[in-house]
C-alpha positions as CSV (number, residue, x, y, z in Angstrom):
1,X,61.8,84.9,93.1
2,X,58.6,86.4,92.3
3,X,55.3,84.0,91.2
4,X,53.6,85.1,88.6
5,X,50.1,86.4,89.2
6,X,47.1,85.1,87.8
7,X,47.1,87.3,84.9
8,X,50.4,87.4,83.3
9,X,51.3,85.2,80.7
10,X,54.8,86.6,80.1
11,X,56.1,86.6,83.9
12,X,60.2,86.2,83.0
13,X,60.5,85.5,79.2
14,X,63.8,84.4,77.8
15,X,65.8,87.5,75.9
16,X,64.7,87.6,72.1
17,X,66.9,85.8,69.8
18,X,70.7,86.5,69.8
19,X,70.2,89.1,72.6
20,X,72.2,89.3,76.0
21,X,71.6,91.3,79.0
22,X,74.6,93.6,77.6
23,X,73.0,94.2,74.3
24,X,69.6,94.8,76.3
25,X,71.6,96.9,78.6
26,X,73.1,99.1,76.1
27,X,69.4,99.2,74.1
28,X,67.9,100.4,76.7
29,X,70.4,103.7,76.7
30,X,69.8,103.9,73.2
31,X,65.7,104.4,74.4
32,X,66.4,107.1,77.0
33,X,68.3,108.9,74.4
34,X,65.4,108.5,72.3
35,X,63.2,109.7,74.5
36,X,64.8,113.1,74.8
37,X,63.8,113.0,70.7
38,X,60.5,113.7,69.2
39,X,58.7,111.7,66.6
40,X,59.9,108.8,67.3
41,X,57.1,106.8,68.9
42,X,57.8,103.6,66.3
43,X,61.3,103.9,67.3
44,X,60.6,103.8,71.1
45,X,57.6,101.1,71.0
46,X,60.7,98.6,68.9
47,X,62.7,99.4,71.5
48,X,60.2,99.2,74.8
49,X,59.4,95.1,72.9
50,X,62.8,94.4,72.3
51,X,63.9,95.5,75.7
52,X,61.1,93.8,77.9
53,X,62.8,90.6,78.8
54,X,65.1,92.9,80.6
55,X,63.0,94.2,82.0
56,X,60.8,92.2,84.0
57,X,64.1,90.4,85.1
58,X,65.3,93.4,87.1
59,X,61.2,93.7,88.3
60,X,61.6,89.7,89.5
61,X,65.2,89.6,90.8
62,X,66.0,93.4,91.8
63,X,62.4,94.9,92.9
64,X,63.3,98.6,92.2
65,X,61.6,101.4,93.8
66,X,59.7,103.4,91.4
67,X,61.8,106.4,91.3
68,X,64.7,104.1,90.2
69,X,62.7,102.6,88.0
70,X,61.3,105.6,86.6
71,X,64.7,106.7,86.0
72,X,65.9,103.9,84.3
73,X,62.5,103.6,82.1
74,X,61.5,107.0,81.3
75,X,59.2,106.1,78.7
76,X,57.2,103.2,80.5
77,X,54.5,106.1,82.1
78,X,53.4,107.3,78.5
79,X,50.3,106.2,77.9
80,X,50.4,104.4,75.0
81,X,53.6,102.7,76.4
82,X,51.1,101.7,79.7
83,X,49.1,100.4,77.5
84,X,51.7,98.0,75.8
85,X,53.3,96.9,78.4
86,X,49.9,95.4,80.1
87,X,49.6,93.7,77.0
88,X,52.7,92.4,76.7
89,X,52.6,91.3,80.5
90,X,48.8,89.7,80.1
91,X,48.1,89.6,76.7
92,X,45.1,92.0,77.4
93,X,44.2,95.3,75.8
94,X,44.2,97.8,79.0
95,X,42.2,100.7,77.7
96,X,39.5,98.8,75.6
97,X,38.9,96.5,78.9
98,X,38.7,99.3,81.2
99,X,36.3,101.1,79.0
100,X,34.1,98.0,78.6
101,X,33.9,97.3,82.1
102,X,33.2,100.4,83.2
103,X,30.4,100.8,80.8
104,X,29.1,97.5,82.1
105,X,29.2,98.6,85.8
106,X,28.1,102.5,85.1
107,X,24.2,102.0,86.3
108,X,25.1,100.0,89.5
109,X,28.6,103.4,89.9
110,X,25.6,105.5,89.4
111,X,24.0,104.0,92.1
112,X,26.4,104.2,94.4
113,X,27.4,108.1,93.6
114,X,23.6,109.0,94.0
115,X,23.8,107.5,97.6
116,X,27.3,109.9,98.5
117,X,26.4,113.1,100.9
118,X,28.6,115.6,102.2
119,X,30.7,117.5,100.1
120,X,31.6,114.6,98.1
121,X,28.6,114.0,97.1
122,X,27.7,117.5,96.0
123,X,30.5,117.6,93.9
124,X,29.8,114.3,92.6
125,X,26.3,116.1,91.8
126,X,27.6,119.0,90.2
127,X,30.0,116.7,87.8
128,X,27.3,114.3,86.9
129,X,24.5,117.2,86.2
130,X,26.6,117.9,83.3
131,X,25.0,114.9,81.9
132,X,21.6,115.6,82.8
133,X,22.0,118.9,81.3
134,X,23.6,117.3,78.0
135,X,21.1,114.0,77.8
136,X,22.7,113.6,74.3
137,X,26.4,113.6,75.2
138,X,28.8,111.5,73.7
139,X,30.2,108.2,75.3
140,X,33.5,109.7,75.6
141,X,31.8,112.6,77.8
142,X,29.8,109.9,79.9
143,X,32.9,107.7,80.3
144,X,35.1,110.8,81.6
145,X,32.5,112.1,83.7
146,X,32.2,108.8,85.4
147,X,36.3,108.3,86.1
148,X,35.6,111.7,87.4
149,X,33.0,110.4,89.6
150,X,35.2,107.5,90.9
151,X,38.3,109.4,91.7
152,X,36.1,112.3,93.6
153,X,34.4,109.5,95.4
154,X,38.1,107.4,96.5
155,X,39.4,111.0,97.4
156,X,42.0,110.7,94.7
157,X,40.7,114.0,93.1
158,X,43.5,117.5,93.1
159,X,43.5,120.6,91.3
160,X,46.2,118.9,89.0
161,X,43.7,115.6,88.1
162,X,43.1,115.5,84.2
163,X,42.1,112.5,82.2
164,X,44.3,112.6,79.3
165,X,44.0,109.1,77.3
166,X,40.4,108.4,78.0
């Protein structure tokens, strides 16, 4: 069996009241269904909280790859559901976190990114002159520009890269 990390408070919880792993089982059918619908995000996000019990067991006891899993989740990758599922795991806000802590480490990142050479470093350069070109831009605009800035500099950057929920 897995040990819980550090973090989580909610490791294994017990199924909500008067549910079974069949009733979980055929619930989480019901979600991929919904899934395929649109406006249904309240629908989904009762469903993904109902349905979490179930699924950490099969993260504990079965350790799926994450095509399987992926599969048999589909809407776990949405952001907002990313988001609610770190919270439900750790009882931490994901996004709010992120965004405070990179706003408290952006002066020594901006250190580090003005040390880069190469062709990183130019295009770390070229991202972050659209700040010094815009001196009034918004914290949004900083906060992008900065992720942008990290993934150039870990290499983690391709044509396809976009930042959708920050």
């Amino acid at each position: 069996m897995k040990k819980p990390k550090r973090a989580e408070i909610n490791d294994l919880p017990p199924h909500p009241p008067g549910e079974s792993d069949d009733t979980l089982e055929s619930l989480r059918l019901e979600l991929i269904g919904a899934s395929k619908r649109k406006d249904n995000v309240k629908d989904i996000n009762y469903m993904m909280a109902r349905t979490y019990s179930w699924r950490r067991m099969e993260v504990v006891a079965q350790s799926p790859g994450v095509a399987e899993f992926k599969e048999r989740w589909p809407t776990l990758l949405e952001p907002f559901q990313v988001n609610e599922e770190f919270r439900r795991c750790t009882g931490v806000a994901l996004e709010p976190t992120f965004m405070a802590q990179l706003d408290r480490y952006t002066p020594k990142l901006l250190e580090l990114f003005s040390t880069k050479g190469g062709a990183v470093g130019s295009r770390i350069k070229n991202l972050l002159m659209v700040l010094i070109q815009d001196p009034d831009a918004s914290v949004v605009k900083k906060r992008d520009a900065h992720i942008r800035c990290l993934m150039e500099s870990w290499g983690s950057v391709d044509e396809s890269s976009s930042l959708t929920s920050v």
